[in-house]
Jmol script that loads the backbone (N, CA, C; Angstrom):
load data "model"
ATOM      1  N   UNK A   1      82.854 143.140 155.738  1.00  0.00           N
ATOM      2  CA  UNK A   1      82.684 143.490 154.351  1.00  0.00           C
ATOM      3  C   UNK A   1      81.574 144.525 154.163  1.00  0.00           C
ATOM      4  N   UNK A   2      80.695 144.486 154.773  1.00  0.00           N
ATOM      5  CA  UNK A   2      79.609 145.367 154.924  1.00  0.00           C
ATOM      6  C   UNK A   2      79.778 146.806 155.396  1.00  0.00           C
ATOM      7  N   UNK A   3      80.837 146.819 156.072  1.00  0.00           N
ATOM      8  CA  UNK A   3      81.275 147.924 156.556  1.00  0.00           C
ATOM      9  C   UNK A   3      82.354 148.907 155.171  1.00  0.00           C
ATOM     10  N   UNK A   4      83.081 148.165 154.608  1.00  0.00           N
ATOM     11  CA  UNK A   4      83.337 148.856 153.558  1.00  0.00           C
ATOM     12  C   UNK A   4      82.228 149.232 152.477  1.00  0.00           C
ATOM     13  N   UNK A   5      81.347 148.451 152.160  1.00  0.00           N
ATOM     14  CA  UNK A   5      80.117 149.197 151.198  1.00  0.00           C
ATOM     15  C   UNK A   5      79.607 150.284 151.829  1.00  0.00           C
ATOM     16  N   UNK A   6      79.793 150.448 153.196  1.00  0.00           N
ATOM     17  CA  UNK A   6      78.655 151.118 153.644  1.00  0.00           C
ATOM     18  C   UNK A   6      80.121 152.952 153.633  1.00  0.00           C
ATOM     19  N   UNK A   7      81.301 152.664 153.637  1.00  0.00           N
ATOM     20  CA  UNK A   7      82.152 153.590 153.364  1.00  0.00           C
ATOM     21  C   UNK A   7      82.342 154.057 151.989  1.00  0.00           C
ATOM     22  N   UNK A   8      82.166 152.668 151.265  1.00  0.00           N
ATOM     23  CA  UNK A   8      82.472 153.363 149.417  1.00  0.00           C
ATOM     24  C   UNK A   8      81.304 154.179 149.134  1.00  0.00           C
ATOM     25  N   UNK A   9      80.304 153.704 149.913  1.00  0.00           N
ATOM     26  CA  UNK A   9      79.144 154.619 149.213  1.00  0.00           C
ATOM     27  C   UNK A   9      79.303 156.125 149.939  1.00  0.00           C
ATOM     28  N   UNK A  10      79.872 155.954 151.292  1.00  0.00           N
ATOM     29  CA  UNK A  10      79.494 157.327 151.607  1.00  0.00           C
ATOM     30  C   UNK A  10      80.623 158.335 150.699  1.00  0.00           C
ATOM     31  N   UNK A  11      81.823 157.459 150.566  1.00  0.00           N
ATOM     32  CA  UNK A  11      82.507 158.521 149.708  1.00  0.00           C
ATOM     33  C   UNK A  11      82.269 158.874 148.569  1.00  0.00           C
ATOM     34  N   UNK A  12      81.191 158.008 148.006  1.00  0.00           N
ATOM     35  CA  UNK A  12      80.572 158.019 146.527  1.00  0.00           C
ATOM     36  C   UNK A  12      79.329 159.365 146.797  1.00  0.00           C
ATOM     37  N   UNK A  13      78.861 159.217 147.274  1.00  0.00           N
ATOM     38  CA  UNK A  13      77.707 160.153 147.803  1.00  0.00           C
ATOM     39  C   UNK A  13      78.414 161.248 148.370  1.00  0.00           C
ATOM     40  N   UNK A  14      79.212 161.703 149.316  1.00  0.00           N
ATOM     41  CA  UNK A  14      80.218 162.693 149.594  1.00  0.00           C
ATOM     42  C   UNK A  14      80.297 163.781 148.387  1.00  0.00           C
ATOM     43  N   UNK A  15      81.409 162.667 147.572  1.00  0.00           N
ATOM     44  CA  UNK A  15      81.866 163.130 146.547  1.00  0.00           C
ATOM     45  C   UNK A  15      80.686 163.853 145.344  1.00  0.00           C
ATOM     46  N   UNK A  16      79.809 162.947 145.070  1.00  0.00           N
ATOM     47  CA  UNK A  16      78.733 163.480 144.142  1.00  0.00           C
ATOM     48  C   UNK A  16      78.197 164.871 144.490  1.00  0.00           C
ATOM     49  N   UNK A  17      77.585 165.007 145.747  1.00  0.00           N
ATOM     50  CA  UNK A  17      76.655 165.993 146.443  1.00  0.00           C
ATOM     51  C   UNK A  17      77.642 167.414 146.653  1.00  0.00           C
ATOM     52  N   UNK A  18      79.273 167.326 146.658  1.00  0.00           N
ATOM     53  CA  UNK A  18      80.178 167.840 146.524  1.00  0.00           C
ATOM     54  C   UNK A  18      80.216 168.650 145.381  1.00  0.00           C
ATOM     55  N   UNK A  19      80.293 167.897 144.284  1.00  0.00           N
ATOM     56  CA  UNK A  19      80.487 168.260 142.709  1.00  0.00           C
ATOM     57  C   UNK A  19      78.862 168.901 142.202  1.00  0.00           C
ATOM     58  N   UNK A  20      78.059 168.766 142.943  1.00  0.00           N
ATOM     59  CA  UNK A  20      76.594 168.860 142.777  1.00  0.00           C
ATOM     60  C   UNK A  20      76.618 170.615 143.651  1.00  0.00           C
ATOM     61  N   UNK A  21      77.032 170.511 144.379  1.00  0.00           N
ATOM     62  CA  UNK A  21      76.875 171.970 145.478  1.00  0.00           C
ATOM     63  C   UNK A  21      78.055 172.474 145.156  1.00  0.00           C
ATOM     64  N   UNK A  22      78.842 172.125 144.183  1.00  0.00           N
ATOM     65  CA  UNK A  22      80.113 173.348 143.381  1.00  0.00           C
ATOM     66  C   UNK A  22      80.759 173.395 145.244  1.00  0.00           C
ATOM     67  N   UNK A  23      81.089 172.435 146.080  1.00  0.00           N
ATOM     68  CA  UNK A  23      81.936 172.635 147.229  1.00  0.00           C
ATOM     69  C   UNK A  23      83.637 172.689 147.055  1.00  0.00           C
ATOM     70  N   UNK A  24      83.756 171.959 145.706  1.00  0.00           N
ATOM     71  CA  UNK A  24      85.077 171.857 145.822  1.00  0.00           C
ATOM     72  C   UNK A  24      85.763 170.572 146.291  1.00  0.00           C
ATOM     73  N   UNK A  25      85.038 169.898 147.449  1.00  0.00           N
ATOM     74  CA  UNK A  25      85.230 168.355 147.317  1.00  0.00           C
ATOM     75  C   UNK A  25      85.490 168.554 149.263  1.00  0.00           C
ATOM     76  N   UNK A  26      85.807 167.785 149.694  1.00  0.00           N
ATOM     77  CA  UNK A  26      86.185 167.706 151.274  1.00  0.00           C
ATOM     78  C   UNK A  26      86.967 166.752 151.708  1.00  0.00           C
ATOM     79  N   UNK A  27      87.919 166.517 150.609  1.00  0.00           N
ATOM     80  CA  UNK A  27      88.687 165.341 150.934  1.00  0.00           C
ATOM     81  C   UNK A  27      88.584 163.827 150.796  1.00  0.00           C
ATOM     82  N   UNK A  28      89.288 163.078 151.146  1.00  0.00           N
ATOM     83  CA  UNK A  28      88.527 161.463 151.097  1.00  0.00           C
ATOM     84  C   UNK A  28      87.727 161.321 152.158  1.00  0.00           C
ATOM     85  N   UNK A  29      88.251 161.826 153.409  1.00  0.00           N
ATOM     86  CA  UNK A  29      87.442 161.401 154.713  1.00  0.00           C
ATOM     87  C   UNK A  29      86.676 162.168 154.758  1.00  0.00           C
ATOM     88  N   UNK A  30      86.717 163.912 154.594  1.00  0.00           N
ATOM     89  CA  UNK A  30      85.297 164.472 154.708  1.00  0.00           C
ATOM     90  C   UNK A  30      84.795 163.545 153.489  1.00  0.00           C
ATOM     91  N   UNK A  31      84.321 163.835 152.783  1.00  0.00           N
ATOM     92  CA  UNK A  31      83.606 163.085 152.181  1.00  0.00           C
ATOM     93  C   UNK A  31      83.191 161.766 152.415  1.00  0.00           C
ATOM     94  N   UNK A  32      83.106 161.064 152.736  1.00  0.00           N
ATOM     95  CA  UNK A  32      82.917 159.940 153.104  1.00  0.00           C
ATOM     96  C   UNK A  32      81.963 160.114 154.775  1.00  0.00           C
ATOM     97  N   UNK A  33      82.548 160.998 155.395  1.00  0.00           N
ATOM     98  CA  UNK A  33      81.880 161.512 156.875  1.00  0.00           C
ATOM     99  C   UNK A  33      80.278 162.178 156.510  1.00  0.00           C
ATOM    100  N   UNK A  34      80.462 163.115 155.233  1.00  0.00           N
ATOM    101  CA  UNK A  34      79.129 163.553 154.610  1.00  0.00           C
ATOM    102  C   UNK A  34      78.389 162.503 153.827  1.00  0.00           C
ATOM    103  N   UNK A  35      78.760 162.006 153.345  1.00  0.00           N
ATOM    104  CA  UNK A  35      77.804 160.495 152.382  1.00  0.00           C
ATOM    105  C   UNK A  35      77.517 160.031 154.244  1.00  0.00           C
ATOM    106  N   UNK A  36      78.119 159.356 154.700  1.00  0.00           N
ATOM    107  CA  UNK A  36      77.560 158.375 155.748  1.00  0.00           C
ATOM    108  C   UNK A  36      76.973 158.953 156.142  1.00  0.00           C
ATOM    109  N   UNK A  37      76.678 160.339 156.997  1.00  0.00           N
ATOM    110  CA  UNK A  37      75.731 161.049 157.369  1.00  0.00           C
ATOM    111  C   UNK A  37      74.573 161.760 156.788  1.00  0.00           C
ATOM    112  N   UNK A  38      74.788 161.681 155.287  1.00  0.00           N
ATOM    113  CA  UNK A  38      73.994 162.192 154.213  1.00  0.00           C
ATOM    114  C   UNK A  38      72.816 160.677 154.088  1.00  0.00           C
ATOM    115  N   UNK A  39      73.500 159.576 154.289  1.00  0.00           N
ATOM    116  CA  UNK A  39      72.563 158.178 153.969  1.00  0.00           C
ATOM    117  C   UNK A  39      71.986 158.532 154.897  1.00  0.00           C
ATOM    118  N   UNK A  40      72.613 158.771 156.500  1.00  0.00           N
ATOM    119  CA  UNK A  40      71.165 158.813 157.718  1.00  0.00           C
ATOM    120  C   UNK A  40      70.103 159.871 157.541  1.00  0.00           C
ATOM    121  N   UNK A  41      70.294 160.596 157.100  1.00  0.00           N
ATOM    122  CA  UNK A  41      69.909 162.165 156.646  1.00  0.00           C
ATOM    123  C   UNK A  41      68.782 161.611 155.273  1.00  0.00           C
ATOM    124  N   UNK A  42      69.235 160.966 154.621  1.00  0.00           N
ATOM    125  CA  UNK A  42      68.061 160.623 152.913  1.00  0.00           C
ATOM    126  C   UNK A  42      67.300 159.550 153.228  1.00  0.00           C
ATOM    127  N   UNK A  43      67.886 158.777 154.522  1.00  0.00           N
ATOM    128  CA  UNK A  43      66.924 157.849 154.830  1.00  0.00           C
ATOM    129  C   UNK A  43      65.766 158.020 155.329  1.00  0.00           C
ATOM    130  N   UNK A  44      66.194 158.941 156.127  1.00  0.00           N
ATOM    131  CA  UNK A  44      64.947 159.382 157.090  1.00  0.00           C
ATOM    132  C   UNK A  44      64.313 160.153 156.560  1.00  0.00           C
ATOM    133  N   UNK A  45      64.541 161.151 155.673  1.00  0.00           N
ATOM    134  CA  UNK A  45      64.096 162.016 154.457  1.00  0.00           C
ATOM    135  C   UNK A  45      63.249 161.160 153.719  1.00  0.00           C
ATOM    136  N   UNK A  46      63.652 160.259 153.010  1.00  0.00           N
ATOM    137  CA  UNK A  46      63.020 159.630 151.911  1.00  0.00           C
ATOM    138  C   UNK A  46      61.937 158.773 153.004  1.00  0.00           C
ATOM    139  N   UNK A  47      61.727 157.764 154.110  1.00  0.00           N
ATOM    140  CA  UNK A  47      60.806 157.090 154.471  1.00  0.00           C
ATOM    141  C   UNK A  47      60.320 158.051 155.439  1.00  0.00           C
ATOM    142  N   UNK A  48      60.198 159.113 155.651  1.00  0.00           N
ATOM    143  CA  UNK A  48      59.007 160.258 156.039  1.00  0.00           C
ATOM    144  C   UNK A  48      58.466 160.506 154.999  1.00  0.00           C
ATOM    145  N   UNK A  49      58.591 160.745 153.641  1.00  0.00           N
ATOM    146  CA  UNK A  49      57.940 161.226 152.964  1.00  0.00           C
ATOM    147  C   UNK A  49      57.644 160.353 151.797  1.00  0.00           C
ATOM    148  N   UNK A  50      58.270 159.081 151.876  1.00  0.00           N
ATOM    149  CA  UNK A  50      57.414 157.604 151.369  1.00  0.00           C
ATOM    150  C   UNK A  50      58.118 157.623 149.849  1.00  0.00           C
ATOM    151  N   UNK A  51      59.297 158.411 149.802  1.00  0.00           N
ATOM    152  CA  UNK A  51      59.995 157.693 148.173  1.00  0.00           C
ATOM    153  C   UNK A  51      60.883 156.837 148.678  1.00  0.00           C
ATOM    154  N   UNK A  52      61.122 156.474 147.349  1.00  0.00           N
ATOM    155  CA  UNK A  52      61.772 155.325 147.137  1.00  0.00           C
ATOM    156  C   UNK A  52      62.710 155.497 145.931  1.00  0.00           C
ATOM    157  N   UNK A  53      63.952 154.830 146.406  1.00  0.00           N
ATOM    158  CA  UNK A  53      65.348 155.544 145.824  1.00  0.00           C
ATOM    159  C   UNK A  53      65.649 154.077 144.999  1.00  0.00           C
ATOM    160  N   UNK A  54      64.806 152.860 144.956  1.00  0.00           N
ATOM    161  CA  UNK A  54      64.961 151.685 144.574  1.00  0.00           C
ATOM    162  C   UNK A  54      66.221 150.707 145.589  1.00  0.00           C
ATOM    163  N   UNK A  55      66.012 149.533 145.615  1.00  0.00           N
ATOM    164  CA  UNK A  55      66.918 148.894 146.331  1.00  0.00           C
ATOM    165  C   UNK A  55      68.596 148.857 145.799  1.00  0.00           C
ATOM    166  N   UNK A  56      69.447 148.358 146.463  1.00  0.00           N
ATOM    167  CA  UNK A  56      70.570 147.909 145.930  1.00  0.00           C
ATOM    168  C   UNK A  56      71.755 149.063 145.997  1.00  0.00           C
ATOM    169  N   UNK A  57      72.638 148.848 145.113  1.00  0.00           N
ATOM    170  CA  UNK A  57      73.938 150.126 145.775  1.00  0.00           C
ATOM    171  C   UNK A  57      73.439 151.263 144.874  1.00  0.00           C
ATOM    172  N   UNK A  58      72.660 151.339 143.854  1.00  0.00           N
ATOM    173  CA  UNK A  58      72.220 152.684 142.682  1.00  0.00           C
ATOM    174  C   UNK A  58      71.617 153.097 143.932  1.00  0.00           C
ATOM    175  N   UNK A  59      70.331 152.801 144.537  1.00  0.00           N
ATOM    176  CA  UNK A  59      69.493 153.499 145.448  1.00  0.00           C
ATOM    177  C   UNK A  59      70.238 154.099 146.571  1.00  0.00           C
ATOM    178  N   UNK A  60      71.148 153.260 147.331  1.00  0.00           N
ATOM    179  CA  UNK A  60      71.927 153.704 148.363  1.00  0.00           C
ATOM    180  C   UNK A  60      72.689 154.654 148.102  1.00  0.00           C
ATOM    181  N   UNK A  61      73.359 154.891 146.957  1.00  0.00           N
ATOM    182  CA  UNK A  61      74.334 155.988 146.244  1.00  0.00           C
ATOM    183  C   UNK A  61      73.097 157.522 146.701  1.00  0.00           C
ATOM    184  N   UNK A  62      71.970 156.920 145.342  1.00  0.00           N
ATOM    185  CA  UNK A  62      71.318 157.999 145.308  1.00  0.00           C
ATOM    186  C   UNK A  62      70.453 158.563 146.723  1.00  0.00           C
ATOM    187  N   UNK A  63      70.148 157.982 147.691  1.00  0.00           N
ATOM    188  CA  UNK A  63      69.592 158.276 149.124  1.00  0.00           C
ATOM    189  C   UNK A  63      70.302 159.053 150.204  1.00  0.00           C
ATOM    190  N   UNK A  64      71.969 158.932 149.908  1.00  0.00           N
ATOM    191  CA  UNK A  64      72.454 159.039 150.240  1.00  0.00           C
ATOM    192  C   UNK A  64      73.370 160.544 149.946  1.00  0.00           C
ATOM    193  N   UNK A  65      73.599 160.511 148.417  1.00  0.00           N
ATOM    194  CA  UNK A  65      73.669 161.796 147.929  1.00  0.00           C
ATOM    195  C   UNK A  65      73.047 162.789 148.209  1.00  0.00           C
ATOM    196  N   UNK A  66      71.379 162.660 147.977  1.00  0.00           N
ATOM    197  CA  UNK A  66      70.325 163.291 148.388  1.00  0.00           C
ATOM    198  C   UNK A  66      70.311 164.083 149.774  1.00  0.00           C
ATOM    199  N   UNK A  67      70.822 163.122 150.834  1.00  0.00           N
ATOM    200  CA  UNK A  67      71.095 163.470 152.211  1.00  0.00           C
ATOM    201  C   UNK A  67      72.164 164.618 152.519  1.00  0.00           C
ATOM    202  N   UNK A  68      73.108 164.186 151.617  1.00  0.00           N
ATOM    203  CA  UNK A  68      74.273 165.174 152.083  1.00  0.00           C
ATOM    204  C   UNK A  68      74.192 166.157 151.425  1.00  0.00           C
ATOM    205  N   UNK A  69      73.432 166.428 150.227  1.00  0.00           N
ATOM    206  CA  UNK A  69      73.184 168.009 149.845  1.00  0.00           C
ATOM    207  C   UNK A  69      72.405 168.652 150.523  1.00  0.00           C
ATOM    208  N   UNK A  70      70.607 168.004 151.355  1.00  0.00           N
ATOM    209  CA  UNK A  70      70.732 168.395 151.738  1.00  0.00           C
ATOM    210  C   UNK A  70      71.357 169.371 153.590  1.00  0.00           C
ATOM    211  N   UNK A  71      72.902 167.887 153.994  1.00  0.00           N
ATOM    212  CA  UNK A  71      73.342 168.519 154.624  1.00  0.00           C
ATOM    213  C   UNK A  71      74.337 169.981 154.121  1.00  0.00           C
ATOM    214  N   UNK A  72      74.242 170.026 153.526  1.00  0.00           N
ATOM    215  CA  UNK A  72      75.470 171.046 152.640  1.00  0.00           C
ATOM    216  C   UNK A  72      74.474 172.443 152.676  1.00  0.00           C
ATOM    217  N   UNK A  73      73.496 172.020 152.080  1.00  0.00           N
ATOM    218  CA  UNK A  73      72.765 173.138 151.967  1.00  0.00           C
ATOM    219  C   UNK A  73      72.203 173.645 153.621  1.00  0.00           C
ATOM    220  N   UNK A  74      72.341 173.159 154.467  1.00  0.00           N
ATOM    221  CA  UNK A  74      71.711 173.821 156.064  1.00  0.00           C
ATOM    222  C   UNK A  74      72.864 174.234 156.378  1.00  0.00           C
ATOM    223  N   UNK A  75      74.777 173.400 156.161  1.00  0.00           N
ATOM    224  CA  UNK A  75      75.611 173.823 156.607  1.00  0.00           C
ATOM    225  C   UNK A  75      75.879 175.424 156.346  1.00  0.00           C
ATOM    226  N   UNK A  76      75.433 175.375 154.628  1.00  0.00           N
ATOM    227  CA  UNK A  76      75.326 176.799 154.630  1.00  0.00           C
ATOM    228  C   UNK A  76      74.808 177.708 154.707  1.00  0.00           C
ATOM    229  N   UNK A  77      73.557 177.739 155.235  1.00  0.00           N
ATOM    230  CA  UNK A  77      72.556 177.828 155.519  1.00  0.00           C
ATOM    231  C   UNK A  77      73.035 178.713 157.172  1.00  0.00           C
ATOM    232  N   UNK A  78      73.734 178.005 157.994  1.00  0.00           N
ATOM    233  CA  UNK A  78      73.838 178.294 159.700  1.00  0.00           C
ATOM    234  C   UNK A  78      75.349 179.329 159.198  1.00  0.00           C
ATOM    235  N   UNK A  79      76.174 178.588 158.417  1.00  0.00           N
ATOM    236  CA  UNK A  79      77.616 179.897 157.704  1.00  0.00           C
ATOM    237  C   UNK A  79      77.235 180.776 158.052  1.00  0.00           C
ATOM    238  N   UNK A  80      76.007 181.086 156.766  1.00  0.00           N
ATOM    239  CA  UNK A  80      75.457 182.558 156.833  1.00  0.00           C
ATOM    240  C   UNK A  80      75.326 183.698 158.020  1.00  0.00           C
ATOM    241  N   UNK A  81      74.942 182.740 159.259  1.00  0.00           N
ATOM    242  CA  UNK A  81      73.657 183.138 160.376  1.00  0.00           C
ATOM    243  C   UNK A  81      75.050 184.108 161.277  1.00  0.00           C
TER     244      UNK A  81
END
end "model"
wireframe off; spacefill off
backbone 0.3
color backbone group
């Protein structure tokens, strides 16, 4: 069961950071591949630099969102290069 929260959010976070960076969206599974990697990405982001996104699925949404923009933003970032 844990394993699906930990998928709704990434597609929740995917999707947001998507509509947030005007991407156009990446599908169900991209999206969901960017939230899950966007949470490892805001986690480590946010407890290096000591915020706090509050507990529970609002925080995880938002930690997680956070992460994958800014993976979005380096992806395009290397596009460029």
């Amino acid at each position: 069961m844990e394993f699906l929260w930990f998928a709704l959010v990434g597609m929740i976070a995917g999707w947001l950071a998507g509509l947030m960076m005007k991407t156009g969206g990446f599908g169900a599974l991209g999206n969901m591949i960017l939230g899950v990697l966007g949470a490892m990405v805001g986690g480590y982001l946010f407890r290096n630099f000591g915020i706090s996104a509050g507990g529970g699925l609002l925080g995880s949404i938002v930690t997680a969102t956070a992460g994958a923009i800014v993976l979005i933003v380096v992806i395009r970032l290397v596009k460029r290069i």
